[in-house]
C-alpha positions as CSV (number, residue, x, y, z in Angstrom):
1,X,70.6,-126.5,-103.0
2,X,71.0,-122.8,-104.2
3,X,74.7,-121.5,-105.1
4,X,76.6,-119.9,-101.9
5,X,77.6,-117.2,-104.4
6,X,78.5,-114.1,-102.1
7,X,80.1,-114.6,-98.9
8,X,81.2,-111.1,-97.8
9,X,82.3,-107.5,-98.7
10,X,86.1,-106.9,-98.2
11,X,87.7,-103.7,-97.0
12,X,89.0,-103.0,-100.7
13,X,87.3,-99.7,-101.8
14,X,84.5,-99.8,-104.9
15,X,86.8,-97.1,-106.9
16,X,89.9,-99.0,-106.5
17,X,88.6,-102.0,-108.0
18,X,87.0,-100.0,-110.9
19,X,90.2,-98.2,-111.9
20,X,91.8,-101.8,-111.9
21,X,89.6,-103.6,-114.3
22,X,89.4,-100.3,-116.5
23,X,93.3,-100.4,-117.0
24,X,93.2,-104.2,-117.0
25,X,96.4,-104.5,-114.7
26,X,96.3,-105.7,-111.2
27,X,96.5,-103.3,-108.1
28,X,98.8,-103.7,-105.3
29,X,97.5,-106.1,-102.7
30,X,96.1,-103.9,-99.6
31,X,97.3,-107.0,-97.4
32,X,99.4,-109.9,-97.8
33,X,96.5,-113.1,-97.6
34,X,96.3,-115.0,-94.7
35,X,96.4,-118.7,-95.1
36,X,94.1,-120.2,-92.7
37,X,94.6,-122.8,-89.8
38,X,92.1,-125.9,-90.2
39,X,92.8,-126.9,-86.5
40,X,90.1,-129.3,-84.7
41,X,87.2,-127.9,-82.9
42,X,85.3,-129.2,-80.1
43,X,81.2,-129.4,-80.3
44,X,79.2,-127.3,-78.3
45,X,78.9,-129.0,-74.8
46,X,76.3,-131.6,-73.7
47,X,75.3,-129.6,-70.7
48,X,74.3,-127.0,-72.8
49,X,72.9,-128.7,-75.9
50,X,70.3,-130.3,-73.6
51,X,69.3,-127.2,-72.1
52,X,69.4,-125.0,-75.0
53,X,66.6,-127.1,-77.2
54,X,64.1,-124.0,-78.2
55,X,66.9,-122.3,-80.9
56,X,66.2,-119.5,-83.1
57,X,68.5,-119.4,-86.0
58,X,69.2,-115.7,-87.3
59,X,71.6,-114.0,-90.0
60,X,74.3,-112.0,-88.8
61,X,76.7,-111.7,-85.8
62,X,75.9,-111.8,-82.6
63,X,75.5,-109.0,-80.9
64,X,76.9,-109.7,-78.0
65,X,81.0,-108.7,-77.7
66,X,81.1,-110.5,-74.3
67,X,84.1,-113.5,-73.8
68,X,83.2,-117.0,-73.9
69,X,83.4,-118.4,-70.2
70,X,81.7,-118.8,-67.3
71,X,79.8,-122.5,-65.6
72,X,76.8,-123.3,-67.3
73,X,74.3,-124.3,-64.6
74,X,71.6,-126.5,-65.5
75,X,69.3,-126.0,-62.9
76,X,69.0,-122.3,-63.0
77,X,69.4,-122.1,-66.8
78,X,71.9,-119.4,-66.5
79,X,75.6,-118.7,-66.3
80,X,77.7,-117.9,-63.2
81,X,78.4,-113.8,-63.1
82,X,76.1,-113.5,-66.3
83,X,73.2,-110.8,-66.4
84,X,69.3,-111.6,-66.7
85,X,67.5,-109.1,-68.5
86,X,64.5,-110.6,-68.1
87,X,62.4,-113.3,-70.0
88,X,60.0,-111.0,-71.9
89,X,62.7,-108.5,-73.3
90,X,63.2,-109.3,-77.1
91,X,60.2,-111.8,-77.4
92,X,56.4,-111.8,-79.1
93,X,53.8,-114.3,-78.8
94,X,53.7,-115.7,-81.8
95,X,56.1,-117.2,-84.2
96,X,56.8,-114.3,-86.9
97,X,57.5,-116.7,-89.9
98,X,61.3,-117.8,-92.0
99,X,63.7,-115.7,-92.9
100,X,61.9,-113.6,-96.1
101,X,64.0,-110.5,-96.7
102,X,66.8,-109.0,-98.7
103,X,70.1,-108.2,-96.3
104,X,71.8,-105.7,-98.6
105,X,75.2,-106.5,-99.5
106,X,77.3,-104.0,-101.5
107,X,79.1,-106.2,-104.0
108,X,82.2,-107.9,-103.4
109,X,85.6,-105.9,-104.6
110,X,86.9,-109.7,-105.7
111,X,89.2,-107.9,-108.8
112,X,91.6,-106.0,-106.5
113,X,91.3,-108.8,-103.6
114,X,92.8,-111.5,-106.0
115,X,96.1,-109.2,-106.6
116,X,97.8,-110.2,-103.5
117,X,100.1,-113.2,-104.4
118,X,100.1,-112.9,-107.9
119,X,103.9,-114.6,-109.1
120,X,104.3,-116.1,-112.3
121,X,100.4,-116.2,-113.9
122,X,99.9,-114.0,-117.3
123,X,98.2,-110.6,-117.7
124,X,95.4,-112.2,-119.7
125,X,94.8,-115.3,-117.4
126,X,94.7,-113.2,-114.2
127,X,92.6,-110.9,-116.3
128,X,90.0,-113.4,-117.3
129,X,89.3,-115.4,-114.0
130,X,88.9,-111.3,-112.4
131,X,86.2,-110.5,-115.3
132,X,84.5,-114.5,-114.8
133,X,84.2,-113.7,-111.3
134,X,83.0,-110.9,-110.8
135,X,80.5,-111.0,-113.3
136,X,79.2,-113.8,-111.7
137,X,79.2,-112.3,-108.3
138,X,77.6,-109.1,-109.8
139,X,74.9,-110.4,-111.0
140,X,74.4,-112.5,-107.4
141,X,74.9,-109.4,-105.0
142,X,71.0,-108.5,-106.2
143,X,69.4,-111.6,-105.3
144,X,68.9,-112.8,-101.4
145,X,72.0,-114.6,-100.3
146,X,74.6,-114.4,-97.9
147,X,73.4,-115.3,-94.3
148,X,70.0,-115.1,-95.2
149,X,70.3,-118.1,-97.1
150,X,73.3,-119.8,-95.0
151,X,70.7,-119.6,-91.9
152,X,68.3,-121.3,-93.6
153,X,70.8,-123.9,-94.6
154,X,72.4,-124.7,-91.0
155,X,68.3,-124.3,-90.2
156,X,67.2,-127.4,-92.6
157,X,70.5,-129.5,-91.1
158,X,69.6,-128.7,-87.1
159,X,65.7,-129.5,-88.0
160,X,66.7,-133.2,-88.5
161,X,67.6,-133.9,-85.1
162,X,65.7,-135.2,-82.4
163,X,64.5,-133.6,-79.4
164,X,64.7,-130.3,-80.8
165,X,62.7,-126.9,-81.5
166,X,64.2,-124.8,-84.2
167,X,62.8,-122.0,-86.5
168,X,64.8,-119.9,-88.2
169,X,63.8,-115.7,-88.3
170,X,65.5,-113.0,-90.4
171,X,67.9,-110.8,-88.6
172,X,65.5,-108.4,-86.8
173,X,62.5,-110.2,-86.2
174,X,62.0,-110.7,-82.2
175,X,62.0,-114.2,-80.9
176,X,58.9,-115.9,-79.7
177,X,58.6,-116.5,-75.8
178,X,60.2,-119.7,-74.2
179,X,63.4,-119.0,-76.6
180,X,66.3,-120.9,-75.1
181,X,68.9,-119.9,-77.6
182,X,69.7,-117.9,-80.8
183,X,72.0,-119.5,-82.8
184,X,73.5,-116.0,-85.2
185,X,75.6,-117.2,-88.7
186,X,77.7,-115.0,-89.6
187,X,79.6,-114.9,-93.4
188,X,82.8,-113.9,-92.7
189,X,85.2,-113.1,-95.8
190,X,86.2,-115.1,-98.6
191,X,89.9,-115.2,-99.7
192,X,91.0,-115.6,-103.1
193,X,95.0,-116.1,-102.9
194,X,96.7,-116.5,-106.5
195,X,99.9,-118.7,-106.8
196,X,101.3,-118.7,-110.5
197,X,98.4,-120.0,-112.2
198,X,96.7,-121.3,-109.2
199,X,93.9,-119.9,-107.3
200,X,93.1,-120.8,-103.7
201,X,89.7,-119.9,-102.6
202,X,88.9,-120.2,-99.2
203,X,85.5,-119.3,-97.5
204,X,85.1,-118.5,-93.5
205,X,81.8,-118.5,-91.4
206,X,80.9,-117.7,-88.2
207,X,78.7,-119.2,-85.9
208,X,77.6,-118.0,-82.2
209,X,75.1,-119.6,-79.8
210,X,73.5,-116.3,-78.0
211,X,71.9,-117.7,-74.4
212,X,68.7,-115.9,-74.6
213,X,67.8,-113.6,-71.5
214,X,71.1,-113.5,-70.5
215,X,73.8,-110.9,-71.7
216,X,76.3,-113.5,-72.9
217,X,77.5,-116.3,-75.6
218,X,77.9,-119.7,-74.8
219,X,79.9,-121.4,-77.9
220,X,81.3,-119.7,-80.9
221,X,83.0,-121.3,-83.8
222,X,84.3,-120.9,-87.0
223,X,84.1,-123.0,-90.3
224,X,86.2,-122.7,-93.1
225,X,86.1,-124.3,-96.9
226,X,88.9,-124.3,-99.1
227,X,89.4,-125.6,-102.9
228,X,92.4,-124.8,-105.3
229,X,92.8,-125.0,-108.8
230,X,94.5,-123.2,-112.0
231,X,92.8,-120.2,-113.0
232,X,91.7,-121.4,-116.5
233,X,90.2,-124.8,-114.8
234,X,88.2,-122.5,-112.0
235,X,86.2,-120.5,-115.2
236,X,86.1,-123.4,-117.7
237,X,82.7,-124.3,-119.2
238,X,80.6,-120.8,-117.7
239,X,82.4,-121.0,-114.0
240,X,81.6,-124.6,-113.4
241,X,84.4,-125.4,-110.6
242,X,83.7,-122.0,-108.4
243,X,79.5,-122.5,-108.8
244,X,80.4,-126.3,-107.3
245,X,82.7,-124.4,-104.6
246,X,79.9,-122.3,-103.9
247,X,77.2,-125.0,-104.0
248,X,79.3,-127.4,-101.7
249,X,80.8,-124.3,-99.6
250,X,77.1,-124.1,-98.4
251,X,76.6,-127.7,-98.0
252,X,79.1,-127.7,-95.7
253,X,79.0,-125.3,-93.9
254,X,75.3,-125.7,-93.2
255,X,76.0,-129.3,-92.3
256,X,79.2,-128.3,-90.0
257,X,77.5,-125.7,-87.6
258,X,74.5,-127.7,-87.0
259,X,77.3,-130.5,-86.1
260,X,79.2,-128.6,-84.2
261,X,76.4,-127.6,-82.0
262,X,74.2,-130.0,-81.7
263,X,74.8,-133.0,-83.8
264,X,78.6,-134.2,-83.6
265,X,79.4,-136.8,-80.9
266,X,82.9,-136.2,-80.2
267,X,84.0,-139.6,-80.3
268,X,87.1,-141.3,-82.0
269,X,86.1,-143.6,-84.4
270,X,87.1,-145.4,-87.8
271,X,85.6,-146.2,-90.8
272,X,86.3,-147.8,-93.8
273,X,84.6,-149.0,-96.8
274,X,84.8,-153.4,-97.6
275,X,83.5,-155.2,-100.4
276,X,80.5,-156.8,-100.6
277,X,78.0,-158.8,-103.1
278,X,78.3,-156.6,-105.4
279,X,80.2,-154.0,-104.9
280,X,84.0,-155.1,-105.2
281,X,87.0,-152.6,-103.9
282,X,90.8,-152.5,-105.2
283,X,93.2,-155.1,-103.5
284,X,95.4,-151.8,-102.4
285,X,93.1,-149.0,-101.8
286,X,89.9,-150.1,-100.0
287,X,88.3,-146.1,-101.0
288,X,88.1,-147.0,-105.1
289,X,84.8,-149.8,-105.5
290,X,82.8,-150.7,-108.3
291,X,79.9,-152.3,-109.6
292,X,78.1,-154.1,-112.2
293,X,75.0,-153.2,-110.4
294,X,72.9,-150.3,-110.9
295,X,71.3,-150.4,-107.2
296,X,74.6,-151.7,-105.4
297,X,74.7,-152.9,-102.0
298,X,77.4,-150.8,-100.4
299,X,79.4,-152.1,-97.3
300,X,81.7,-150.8,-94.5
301,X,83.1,-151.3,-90.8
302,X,83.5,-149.0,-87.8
303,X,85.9,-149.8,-84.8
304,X,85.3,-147.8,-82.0
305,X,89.2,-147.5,-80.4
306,X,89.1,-146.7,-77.0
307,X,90.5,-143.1,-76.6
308,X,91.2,-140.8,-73.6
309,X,89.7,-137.9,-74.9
310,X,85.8,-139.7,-75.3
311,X,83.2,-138.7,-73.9
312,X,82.0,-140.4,-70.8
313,X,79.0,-141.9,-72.3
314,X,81.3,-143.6,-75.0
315,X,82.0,-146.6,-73.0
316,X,78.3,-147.5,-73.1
317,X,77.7,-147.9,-76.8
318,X,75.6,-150.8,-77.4
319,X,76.6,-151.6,-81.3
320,X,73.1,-153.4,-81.8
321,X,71.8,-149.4,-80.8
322,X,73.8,-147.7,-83.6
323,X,72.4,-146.9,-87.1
324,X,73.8,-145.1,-90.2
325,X,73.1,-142.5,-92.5
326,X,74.6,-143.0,-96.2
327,X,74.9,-141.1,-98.6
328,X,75.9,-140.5,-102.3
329,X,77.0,-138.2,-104.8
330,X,77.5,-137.2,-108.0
331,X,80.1,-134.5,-108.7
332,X,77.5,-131.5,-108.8
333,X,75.0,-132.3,-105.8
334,X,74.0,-135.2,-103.4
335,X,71.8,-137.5,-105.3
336,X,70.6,-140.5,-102.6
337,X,70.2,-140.6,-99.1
338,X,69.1,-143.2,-96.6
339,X,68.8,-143.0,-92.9
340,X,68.2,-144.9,-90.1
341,X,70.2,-148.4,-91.9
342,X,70.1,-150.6,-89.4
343,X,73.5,-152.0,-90.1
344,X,77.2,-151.5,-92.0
345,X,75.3,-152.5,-95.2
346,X,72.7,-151.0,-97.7
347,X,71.4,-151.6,-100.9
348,X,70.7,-148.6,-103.1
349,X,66.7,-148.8,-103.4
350,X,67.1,-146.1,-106.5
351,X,68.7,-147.1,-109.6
352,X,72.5,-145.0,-110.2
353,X,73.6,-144.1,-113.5
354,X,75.5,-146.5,-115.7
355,X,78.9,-145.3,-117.0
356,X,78.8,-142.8,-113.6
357,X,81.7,-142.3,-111.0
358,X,80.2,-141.4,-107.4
359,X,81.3,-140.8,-104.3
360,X,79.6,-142.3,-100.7
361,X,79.9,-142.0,-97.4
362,X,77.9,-143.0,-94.6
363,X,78.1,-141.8,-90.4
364,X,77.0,-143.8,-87.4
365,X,74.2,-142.7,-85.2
366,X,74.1,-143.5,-81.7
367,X,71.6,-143.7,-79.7
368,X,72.7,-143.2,-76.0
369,X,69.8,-142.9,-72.9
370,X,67.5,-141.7,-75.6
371,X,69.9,-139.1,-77.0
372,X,70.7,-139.4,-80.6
373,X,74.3,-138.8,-81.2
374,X,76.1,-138.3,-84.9
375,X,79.8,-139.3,-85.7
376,X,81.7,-137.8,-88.8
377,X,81.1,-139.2,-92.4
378,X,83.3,-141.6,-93.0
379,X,86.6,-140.3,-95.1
380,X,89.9,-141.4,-96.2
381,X,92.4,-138.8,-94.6
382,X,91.6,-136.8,-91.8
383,X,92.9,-133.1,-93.0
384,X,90.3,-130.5,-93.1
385,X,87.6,-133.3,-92.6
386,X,86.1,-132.4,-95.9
387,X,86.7,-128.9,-96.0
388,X,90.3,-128.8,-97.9
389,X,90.1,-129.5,-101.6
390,X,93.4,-130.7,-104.1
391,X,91.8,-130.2,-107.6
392,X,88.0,-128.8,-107.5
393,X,87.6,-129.1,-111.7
394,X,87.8,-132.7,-110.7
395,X,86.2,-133.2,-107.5
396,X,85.2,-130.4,-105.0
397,X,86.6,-130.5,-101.9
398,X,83.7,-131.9,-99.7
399,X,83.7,-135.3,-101.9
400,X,87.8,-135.5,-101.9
401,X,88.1,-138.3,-99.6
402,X,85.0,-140.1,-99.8
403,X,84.6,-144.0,-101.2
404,X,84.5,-144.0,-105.0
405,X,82.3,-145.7,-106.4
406,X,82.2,-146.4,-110.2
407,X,78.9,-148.1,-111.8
408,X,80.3,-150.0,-114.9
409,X,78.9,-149.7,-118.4
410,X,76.3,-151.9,-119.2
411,X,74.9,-152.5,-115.4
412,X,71.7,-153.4,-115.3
């Protein structure tokens, strides 16, 4: 997966930031930085999920300013009080291909944007994580990123599921006829907050479901991914920490909106990892296994509590109809991934790494009347649900509360 490098450009003027880094002191912070709320979020509703199954995913906000509200009706494909402009305006006859073209983005004013909160960290540090980063950036605001690239990424999630038509079309390309939706992703701002010798990074996207034909959006949401460390950690060995932000930044976020709108099931569940043949788990924390194994068979159990707040269609899981996807990683990228395991075991059918530490996680996947519906990936804690780091030069903050998993020396 290519690095989420550039995420937005901030209100901080180009000339400010140049005078800063040529007198190699910080500026005063334009605005004091917010720290954000990591509240739950309900998915999209089911209503309009199965009505809305011919998406087009584009770049960019939607241009619709319109509230949320209104009753979706399912028979008429419309909302009550919404506005039909007709089902040819907007539309071709033929598909008009992926997303292929450069959204220009001036660069990102990341020196004068880190001043704000600055207590305690030395000239020269604060100084040397501005010059690391914006290099880096620099040379990334020339290449095609930015919701270009994070369309294309909640794109390849949403093409996995079942029952669905998506293609994915650069901002101003019109949308082929019989277009149910337009699904517009939307880079927000990135927020860099320093704290003494800590840096807090935290990226925010936005995503919009666009009715198509009708003057109004249906769901909106808003994803945010957050990792911390000290400034030296953050630009040791060429940037590695903030080019694994980025990388898993996108990763999540791409696997997050196509959740939230047409994957997650909404239902309370619980997960855990157990031992099993050869995979063996500490006596007082279930989340740290090993093996002497290099294709280990990894195990773990889901209780579905009963919970007010389900879904109606919860009470008729059939457990012999749920399957799981599992996955595993190493601390750069994902490297295996199986789905459709029949049951709360798999055997790794590629060999892992001796001497390796990995983390795993699987999901359920019910199948409900036909529907396929995904829960979350199984973690230890439930903050953030993946998207709130502790110490990203050791583990990003996707992978924070995933099973460990350490293949011992000498597995064979």
């Amino acid at each position: 997966m290519g690095v989420f490098r550039i995420f937005c450009a901030t209100s901080v003027a180009l000339a400010a930031s140049a005078a800063v880094q040529a007198q190699g002191v910080p500026s005063p912070p334009s605005a004091s930085l917010p720290t954000p709320e990591f509240l739950p979020v309900d998915p999209m509703d089911d209503g309009l999920r199965g009505a809305l199954r011919n998406v087009v995913v584009k770049p960019g906000g939607s241009p619709t300013n319109e509230e949320i509200g209104g009753d979706y009706d399912q028979e008429t494909l419309g909302l009550d009080g919404g506005i039909v402009y007709g089902a040819s305006k907007g539309s071709v006859s033929t598909q008009a291909g992926p997303v292929n073209v450069n959204i220009p983005i001036p660069l990102l004013q990341i020196p004068a944007m880190i001043a704000g909160g600055i207590a305690g960290a030395t000239q020269e540090e604060i100084q040397e994580f501005r010059d690391a980063l914006t290099e880096d950036l620099a040379d990334a605001s020339s290449q095609q990123i930015v919701n270009d690239k994070i369309a294309s990424d909640v794109y390849n999630e949403i093409r996995r599921m079942p029952n669905l038509e998506p293609q994915v079309f650069a901002r101003d390309t019109p949308v082929p006829e019989g277009t149910q939706a337009i699904l517009y992703v939307n880079v927000g701002q990135v927020l860099i907050d320093v704290e003494e010798h800590e840096a807090i990074i935290t990226a925010t996207v936005n995503a919009t479901v666009h009715r198509h034909g009708y003057d109004r959006d249906v769901y909106e949401t808003t994803i945010q991914y957050q990792d911390r460390d000290t400034l030296r950690n953050w630009t040791a060995d060429d940037n590695a920490a903030w080019r694994n932000y980025a990388n898993f930044a996108r990763h999540y976020v791409g696997r997050e909106i196509a959740d939230r709108v047409y994957g997650s099931a909404g239902v309370a569940e619980a997960l855990q990892p157990v031992k099993s043949k050869t995979v063996s788990v500490g006596k007082r924390n279930p989340w740290e296994g090993s093996s002497k194994k290099l294709s280990p068979t990894l195990a773990w159990e889901l209780e579905l509590p009963a919970a007010d707040e389900n879904p109606a269609w919860a009470a008729s899981i059939d457990e012999s109809n749920i399957s799981y996807d599992v996955e595993i990683y190493d601390l750069q990228r994902p490297v295996y991934r199986a789905t459709q395991v029949p049951g709360p075991q798999h055997t790794v059918n590629r060999p892992l790494q001796a001497c390796q530490k990995y983390r795993w996680s699987v999901r359920p996947v019910y199948n409900v009347g036909g529907e396929i519906k995904y829960g979350a990936w199984m973690r230890s804690g439930t903050e953030g649900n993946g998207n709130i780091g502790k110490e990203a030069s050791k583990v990003p903050a996707y992978l924070y509360d995933f099973a460990e998993l350490e293949i011992k020396c000498g597995s064979k």
